[in-house]
HTML snippet that shows the backbone in 3Dmol.js (N, CA, C, O; Angstrom):
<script src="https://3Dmol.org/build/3Dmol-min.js"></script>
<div id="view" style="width:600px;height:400px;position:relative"></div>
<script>
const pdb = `
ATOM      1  N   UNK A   1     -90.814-204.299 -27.572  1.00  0.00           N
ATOM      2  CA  UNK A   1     -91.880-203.356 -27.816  1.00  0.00           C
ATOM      3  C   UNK A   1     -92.833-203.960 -28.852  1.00  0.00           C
ATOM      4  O   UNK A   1     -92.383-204.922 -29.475  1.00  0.00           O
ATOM      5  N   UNK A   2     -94.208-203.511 -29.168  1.00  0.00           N
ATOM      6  CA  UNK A   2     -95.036-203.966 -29.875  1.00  0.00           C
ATOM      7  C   UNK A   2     -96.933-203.316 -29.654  1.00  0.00           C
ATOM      8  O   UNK A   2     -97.385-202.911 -28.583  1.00  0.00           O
ATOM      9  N   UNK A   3     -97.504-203.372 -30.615  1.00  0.00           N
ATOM     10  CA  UNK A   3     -98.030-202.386 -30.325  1.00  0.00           C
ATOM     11  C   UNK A   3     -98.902-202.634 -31.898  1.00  0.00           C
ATOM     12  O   UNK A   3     -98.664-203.563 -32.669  1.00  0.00           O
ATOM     13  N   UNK A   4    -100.023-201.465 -32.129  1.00  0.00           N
ATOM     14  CA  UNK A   4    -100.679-201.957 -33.447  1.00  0.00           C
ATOM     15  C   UNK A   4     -99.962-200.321 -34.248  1.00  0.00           C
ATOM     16  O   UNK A   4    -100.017-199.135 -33.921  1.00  0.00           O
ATOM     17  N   UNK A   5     -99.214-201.212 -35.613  1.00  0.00           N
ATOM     18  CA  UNK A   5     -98.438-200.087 -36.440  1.00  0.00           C
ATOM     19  C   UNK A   5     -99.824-200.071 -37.908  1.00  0.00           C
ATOM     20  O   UNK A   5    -100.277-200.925 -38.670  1.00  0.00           O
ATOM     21  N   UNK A   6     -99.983-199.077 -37.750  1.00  0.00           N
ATOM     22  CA  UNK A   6    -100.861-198.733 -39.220  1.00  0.00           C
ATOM     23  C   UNK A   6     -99.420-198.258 -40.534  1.00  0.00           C
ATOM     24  O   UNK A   6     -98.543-197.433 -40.277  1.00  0.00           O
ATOM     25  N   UNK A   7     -99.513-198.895 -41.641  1.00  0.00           N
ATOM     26  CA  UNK A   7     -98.543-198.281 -42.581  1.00  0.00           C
ATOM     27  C   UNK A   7     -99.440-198.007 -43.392  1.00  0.00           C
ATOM     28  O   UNK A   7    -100.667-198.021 -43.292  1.00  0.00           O
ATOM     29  N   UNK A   8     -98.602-197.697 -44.395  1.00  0.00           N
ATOM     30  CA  UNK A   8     -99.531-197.105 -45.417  1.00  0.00           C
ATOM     31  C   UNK A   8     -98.834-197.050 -46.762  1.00  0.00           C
ATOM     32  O   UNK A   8     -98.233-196.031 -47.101  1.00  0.00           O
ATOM     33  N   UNK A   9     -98.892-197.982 -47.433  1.00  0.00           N
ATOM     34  CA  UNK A   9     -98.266-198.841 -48.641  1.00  0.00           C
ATOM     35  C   UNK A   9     -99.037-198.225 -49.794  1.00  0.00           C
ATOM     36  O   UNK A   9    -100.131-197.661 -49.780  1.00  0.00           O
ATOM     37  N   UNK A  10     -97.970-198.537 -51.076  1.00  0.00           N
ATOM     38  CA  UNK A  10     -98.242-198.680 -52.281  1.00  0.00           C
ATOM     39  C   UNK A  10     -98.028-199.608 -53.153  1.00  0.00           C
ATOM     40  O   UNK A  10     -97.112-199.643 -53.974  1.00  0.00           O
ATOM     41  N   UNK A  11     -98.907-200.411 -52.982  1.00  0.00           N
ATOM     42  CA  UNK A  11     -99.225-201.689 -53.650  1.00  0.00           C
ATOM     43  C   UNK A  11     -99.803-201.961 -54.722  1.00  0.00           C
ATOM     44  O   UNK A  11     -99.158-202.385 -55.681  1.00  0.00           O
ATOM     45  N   UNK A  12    -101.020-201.788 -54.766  1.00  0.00           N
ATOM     46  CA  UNK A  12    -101.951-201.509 -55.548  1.00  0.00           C
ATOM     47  C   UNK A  12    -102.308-200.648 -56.587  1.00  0.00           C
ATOM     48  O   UNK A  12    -103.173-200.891 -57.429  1.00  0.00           O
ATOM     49  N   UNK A  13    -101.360-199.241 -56.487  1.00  0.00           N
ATOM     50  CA  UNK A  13    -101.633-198.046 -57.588  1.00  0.00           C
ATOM     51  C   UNK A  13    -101.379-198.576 -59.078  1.00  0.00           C
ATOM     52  O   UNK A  13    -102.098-198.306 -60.040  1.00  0.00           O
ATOM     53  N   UNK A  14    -100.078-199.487 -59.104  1.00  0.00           N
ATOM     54  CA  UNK A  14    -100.183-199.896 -60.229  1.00  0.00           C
ATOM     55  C   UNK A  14     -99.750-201.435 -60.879  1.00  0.00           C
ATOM     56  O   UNK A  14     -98.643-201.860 -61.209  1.00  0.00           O
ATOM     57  N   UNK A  15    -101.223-202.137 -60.920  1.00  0.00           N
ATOM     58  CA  UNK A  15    -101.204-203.217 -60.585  1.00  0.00           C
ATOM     59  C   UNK A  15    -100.612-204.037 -61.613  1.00  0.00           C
ATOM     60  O   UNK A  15    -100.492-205.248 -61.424  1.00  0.00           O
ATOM     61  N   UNK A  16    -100.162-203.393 -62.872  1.00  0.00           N
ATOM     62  CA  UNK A  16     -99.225-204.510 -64.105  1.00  0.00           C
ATOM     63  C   UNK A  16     -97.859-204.507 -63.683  1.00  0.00           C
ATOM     64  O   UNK A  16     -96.883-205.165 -64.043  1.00  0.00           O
ATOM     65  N   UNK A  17     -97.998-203.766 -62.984  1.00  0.00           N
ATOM     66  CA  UNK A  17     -95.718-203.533 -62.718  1.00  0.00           C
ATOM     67  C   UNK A  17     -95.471-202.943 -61.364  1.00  0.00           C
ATOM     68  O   UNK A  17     -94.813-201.939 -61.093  1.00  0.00           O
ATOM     69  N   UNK A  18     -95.912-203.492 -60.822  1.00  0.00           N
ATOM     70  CA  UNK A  18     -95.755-203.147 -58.979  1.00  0.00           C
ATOM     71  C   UNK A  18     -95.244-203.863 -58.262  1.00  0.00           C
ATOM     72  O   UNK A  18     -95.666-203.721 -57.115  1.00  0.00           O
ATOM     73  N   UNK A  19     -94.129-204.977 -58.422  1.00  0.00           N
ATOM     74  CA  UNK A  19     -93.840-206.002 -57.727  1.00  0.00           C
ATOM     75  C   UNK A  19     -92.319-205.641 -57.118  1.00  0.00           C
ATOM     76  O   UNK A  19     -91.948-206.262 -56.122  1.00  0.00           O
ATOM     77  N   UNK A  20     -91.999-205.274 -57.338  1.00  0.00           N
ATOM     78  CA  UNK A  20     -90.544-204.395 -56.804  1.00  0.00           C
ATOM     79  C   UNK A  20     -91.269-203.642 -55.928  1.00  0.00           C
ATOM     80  O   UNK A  20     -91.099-203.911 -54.739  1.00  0.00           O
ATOM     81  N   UNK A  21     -92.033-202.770 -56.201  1.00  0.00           N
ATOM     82  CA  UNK A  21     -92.382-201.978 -55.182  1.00  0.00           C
ATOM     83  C   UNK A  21     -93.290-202.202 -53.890  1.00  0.00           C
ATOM     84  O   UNK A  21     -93.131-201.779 -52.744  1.00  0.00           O
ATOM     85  N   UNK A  22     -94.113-202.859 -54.340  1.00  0.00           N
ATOM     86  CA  UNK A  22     -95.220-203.941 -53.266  1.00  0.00           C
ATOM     87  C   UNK A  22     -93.797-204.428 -52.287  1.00  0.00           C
ATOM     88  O   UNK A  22     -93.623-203.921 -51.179  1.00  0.00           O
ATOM     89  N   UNK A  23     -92.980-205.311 -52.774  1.00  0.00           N
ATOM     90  CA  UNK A  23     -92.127-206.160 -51.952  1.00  0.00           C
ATOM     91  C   UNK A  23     -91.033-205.055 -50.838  1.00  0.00           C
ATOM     92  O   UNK A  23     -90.465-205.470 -49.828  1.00  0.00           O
ATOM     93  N   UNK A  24     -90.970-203.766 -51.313  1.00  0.00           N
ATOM     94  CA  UNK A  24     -90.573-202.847 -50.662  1.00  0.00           C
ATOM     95  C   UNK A  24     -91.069-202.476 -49.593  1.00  0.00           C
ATOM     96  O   UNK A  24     -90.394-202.273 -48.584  1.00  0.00           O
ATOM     97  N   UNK A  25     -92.532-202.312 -49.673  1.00  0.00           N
ATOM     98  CA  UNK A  25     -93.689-201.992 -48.393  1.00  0.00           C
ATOM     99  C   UNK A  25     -93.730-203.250 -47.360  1.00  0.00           C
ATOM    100  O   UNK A  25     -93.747-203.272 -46.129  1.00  0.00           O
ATOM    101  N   UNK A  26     -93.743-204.692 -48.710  1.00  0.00           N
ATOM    102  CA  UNK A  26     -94.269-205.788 -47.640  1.00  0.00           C
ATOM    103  C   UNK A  26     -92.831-205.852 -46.897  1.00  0.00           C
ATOM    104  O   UNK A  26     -93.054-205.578 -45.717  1.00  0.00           O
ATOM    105  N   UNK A  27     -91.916-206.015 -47.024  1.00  0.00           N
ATOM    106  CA  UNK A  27     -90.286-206.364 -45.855  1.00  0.00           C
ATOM    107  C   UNK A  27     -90.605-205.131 -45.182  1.00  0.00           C
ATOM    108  O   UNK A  27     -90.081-205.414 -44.105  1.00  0.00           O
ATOM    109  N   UNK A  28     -91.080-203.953 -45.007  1.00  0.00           N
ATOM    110  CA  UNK A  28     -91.376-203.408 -43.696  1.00  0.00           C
ATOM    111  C   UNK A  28     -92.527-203.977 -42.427  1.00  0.00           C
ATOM    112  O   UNK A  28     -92.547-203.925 -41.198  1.00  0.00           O
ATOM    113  N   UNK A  29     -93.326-204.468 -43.380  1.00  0.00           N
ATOM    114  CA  UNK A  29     -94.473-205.019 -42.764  1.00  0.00           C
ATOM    115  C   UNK A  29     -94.059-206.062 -42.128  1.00  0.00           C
ATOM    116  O   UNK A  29     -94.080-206.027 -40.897  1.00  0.00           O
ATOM    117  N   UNK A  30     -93.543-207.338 -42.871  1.00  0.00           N
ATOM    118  CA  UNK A  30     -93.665-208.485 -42.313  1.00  0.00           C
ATOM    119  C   UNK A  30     -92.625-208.472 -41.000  1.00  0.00           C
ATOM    120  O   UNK A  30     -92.674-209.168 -39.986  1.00  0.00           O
ATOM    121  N   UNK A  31     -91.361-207.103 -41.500  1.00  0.00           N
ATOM    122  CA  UNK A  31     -90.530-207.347 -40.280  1.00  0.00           C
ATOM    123  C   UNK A  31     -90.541-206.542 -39.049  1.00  0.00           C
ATOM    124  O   UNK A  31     -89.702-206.386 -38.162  1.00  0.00           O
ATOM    125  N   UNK A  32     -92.391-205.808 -39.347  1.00  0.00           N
ATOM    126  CA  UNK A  32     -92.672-205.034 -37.425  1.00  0.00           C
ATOM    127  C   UNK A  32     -93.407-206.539 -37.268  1.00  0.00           C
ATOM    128  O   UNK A  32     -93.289-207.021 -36.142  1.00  0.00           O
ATOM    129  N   UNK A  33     -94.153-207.348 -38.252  1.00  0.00           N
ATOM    130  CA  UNK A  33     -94.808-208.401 -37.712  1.00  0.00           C
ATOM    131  C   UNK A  33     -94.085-209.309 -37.446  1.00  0.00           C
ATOM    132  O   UNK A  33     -94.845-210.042 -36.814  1.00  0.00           O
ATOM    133  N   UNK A  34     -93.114-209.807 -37.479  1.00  0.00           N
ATOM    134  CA  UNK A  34     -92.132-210.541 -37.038  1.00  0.00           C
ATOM    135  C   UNK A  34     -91.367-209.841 -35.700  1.00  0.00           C
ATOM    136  O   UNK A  34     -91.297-210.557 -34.701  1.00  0.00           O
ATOM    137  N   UNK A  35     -91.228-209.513 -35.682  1.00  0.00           N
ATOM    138  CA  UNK A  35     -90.963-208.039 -34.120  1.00  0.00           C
ATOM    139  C   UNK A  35     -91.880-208.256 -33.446  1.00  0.00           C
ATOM    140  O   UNK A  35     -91.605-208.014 -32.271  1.00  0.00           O
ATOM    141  N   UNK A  36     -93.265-208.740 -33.642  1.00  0.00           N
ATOM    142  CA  UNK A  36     -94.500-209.036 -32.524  1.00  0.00           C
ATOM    143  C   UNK A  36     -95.667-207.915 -32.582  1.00  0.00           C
ATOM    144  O   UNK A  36     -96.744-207.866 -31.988  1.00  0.00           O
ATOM    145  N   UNK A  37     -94.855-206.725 -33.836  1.00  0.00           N
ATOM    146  CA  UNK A  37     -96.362-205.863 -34.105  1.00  0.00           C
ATOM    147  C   UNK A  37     -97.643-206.368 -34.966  1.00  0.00           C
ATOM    148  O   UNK A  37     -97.727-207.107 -35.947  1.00  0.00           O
ATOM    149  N   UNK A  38     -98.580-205.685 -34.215  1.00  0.00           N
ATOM    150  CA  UNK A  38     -99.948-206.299 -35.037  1.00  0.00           C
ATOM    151  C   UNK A  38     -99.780-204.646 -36.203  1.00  0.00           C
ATOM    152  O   UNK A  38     -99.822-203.426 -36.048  1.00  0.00           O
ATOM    153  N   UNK A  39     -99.600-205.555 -37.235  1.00  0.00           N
ATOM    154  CA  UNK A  39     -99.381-204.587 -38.983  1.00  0.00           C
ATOM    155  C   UNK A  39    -100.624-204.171 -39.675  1.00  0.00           C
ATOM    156  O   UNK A  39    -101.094-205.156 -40.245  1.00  0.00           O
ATOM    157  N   UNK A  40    -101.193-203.334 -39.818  1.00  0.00           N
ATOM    158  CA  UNK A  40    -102.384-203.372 -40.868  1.00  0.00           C
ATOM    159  C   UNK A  40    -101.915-202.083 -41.523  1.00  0.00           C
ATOM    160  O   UNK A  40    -101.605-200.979 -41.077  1.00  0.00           O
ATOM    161  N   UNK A  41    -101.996-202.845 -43.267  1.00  0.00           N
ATOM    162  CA  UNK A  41    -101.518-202.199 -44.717  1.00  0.00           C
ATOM    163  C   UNK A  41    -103.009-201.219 -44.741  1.00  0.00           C
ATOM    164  O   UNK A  41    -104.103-201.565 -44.296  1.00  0.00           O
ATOM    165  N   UNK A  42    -102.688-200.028 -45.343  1.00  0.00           N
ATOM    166  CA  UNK A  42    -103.765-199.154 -45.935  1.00  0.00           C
ATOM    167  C   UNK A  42    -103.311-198.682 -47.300  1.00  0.00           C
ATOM    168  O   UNK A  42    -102.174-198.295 -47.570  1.00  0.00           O
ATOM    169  N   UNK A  43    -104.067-198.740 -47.906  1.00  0.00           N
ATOM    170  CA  UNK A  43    -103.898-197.695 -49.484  1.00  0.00           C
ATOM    171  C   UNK A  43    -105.008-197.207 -49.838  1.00  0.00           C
ATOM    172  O   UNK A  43    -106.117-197.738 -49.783  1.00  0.00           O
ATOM    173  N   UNK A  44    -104.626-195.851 -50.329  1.00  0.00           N
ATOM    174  CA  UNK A  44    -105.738-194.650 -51.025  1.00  0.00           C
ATOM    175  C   UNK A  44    -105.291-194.860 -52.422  1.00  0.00           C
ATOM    176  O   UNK A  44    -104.214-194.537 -52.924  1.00  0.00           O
ATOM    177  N   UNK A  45    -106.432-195.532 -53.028  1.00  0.00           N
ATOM    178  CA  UNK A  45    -106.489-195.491 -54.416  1.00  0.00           C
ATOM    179  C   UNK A  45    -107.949-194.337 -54.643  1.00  0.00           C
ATOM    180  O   UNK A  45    -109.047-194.289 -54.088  1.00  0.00           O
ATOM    181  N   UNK A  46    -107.182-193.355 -55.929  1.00  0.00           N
ATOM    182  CA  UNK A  46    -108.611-192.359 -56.516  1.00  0.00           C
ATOM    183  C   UNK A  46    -108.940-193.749 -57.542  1.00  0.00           C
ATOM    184  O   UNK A  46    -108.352-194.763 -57.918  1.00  0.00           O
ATOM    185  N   UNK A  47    -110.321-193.055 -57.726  1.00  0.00           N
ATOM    186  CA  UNK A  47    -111.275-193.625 -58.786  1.00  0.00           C
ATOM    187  C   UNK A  47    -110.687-193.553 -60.156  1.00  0.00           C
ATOM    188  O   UNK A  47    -111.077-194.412 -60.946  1.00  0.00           O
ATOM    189  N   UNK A  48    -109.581-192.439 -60.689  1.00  0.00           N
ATOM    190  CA  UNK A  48    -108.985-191.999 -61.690  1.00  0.00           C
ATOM    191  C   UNK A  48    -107.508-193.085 -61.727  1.00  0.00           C
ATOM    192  O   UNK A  48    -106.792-193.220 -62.719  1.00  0.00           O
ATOM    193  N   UNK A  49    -107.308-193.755 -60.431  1.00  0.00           N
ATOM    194  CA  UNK A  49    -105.928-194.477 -60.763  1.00  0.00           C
ATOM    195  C   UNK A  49    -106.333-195.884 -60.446  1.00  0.00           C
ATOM    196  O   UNK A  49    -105.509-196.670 -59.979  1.00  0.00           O
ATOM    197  N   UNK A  50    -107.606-196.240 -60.690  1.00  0.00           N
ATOM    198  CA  UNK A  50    -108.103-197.601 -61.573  1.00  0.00           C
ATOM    199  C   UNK A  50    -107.615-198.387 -62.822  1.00  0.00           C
ATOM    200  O   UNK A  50    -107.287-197.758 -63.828  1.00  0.00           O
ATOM    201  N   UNK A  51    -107.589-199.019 -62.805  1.00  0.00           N
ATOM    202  CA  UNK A  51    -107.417-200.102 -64.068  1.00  0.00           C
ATOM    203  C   UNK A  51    -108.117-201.129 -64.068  1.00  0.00           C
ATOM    204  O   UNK A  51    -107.895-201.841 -63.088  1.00  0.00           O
ATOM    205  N   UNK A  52    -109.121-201.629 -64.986  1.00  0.00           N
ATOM    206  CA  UNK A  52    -109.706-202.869 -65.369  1.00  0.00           C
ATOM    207  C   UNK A  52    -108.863-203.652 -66.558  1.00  0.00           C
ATOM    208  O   UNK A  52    -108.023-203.215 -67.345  1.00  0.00           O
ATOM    209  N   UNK A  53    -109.327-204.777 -66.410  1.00  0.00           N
ATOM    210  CA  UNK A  53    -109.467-206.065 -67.532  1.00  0.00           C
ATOM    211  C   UNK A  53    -109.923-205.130 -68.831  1.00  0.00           C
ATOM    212  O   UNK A  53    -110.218-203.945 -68.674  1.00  0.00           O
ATOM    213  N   UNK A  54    -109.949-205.759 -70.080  1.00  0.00           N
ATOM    214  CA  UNK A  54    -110.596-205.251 -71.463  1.00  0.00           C
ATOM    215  C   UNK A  54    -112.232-205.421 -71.445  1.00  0.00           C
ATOM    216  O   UNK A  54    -112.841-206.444 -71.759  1.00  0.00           O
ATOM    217  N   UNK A  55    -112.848-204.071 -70.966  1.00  0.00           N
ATOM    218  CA  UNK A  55    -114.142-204.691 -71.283  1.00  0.00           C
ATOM    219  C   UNK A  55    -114.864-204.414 -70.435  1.00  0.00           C
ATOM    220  O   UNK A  55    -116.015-204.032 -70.650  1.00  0.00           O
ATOM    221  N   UNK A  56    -114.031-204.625 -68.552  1.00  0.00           N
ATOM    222  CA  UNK A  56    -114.942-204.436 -67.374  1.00  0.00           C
ATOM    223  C   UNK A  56    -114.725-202.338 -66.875  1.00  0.00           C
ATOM    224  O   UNK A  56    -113.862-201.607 -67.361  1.00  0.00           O
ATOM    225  N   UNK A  57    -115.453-202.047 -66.172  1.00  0.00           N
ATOM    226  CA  UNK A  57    -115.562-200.775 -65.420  1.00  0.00           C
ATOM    227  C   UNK A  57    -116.159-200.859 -64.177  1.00  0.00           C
ATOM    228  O   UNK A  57    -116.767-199.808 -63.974  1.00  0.00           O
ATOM    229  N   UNK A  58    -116.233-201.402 -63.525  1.00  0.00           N
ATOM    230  CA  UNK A  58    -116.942-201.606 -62.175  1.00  0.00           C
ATOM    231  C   UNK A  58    -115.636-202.163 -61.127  1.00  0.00           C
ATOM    232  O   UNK A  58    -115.025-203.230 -61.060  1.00  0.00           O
ATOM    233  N   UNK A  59    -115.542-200.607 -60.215  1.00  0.00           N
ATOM    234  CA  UNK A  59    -114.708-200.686 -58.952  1.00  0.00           C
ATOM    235  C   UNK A  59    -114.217-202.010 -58.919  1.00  0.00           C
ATOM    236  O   UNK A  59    -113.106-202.374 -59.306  1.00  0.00           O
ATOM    237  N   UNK A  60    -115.311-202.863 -58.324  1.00  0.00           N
ATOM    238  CA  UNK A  60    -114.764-204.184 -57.523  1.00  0.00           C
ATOM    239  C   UNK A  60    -114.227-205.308 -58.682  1.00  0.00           C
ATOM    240  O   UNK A  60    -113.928-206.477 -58.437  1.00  0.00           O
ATOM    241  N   UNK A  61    -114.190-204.712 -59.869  1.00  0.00           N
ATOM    242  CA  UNK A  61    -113.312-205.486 -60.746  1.00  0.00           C
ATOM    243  C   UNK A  61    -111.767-204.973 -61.258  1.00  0.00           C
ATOM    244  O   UNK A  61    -111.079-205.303 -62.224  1.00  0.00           O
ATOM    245  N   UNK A  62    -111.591-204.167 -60.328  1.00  0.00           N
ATOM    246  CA  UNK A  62    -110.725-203.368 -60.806  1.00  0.00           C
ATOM    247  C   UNK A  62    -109.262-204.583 -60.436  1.00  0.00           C
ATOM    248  O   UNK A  62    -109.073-205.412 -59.546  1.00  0.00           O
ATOM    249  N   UNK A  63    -108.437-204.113 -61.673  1.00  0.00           N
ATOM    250  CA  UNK A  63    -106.776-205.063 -61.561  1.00  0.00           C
ATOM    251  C   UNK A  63    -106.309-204.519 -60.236  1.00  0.00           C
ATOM    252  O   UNK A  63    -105.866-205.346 -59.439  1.00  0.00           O
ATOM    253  N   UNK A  64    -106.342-203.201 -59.869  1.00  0.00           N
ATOM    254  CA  UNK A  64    -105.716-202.656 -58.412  1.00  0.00           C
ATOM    255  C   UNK A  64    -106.749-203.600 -57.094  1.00  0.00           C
ATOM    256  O   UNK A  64    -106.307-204.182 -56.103  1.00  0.00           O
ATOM    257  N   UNK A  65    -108.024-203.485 -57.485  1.00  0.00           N
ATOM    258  CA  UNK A  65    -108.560-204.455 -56.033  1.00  0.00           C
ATOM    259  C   UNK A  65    -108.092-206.028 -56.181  1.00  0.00           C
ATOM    260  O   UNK A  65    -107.661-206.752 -55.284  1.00  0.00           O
ATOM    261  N   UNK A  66    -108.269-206.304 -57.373  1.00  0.00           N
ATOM    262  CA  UNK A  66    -107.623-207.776 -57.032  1.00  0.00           C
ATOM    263  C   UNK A  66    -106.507-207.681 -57.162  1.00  0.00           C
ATOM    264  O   UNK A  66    -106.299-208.854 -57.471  1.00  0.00           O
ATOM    265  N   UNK A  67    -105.307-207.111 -57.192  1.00  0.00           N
ATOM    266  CA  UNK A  67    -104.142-207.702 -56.761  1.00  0.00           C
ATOM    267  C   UNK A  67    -103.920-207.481 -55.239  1.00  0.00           C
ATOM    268  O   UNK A  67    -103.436-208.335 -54.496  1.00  0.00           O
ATOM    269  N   UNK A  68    -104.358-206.142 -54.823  1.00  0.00           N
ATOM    270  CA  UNK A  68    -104.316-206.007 -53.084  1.00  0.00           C
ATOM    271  C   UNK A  68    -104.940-206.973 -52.455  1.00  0.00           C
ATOM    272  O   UNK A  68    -104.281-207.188 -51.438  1.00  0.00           O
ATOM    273  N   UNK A  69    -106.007-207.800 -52.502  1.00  0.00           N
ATOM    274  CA  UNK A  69    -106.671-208.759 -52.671  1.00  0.00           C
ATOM    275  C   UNK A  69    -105.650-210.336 -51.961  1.00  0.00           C
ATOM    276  O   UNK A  69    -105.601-211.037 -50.950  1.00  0.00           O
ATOM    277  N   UNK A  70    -105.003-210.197 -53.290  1.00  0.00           N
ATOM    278  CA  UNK A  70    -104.466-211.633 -53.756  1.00  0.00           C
ATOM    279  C   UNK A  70    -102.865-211.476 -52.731  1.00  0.00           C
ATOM    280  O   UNK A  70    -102.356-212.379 -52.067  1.00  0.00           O
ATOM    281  N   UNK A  71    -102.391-210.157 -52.881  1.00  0.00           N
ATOM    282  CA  UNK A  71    -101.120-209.919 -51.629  1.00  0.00           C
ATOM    283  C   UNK A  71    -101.233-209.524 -50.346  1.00  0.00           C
ATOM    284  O   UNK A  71    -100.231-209.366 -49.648  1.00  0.00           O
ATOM    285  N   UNK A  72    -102.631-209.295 -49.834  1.00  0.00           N
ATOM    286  CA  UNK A  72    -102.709-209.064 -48.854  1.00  0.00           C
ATOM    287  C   UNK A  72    -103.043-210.816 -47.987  1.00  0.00           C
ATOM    288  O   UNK A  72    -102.753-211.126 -46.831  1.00  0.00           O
ATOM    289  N   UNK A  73    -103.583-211.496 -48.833  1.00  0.00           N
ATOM    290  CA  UNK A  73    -104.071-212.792 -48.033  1.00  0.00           C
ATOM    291  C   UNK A  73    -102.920-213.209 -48.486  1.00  0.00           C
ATOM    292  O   UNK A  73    -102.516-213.533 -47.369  1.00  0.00           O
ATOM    293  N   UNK A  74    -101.932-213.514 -49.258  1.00  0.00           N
ATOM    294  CA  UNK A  74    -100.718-214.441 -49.389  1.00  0.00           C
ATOM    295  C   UNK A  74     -99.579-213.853 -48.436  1.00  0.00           C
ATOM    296  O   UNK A  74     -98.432-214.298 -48.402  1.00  0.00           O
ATOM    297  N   UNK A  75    -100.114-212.659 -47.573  1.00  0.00           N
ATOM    298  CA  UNK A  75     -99.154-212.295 -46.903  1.00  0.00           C
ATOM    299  C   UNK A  75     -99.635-212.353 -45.325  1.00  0.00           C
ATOM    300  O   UNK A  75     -98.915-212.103 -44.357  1.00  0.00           O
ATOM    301  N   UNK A  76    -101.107-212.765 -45.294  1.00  0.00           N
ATOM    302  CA  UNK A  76    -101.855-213.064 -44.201  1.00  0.00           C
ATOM    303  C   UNK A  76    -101.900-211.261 -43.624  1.00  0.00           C
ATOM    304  O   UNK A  76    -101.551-210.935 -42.489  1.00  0.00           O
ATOM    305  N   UNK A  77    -102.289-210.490 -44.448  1.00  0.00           N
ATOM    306  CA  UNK A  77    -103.058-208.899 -43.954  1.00  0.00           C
ATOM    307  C   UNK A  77    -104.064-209.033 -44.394  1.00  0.00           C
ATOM    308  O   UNK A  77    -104.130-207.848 -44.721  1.00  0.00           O
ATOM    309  N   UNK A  78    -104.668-209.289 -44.615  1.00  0.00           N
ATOM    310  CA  UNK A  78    -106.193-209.565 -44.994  1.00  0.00           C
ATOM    311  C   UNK A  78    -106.762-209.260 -43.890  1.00  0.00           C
ATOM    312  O   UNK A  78    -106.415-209.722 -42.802  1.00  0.00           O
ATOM    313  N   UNK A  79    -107.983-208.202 -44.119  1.00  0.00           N
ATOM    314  CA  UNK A  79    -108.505-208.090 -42.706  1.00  0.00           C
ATOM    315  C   UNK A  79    -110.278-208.169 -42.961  1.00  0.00           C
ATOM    316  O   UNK A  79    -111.043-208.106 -42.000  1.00  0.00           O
TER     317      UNK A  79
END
`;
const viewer = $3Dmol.createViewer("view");
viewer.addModel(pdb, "pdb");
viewer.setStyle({}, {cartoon: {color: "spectrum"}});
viewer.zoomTo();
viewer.render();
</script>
């Protein structure tokens, strides 16, 4: 069987200490994509569960976009 699976991960909410939990979402992922499903990760981050660097405030600098960013292409979900 195989087929396109939408999940819907938490990766990103909290991007200093999320690596236990990221790796929880990704071994579901990689193993419908290894099964032959086409996988695409989603996450709803609010504007309120942001985190920047010291200094920055602008969305696309946010620590939550670049780490989804940086695990989604080292895991080849990048879309």
């Amino acid at each position: 069987m195989s087929g396109k699976l939408v999940c819907a991960v938490v990766i990103a909410h909290v991007p200093q200490s999320s690596a236990g939990n990221a790796w929880a979402f990704l071994n579901w992922a990689l193993g419908f994509r290894q099964a032959g499903w086409d996988v695409w990760l989603v996450e709803q981050l609010n504007s309120d569960d942001l985190s920047w660097p010291e200094g920055e405030r602008v969305p696309a600098g946010s620590l939550n976009e670049r780490l989804w960013h940086t695990v989604t292409a080292e895991f080849g979900f990048e879309q």
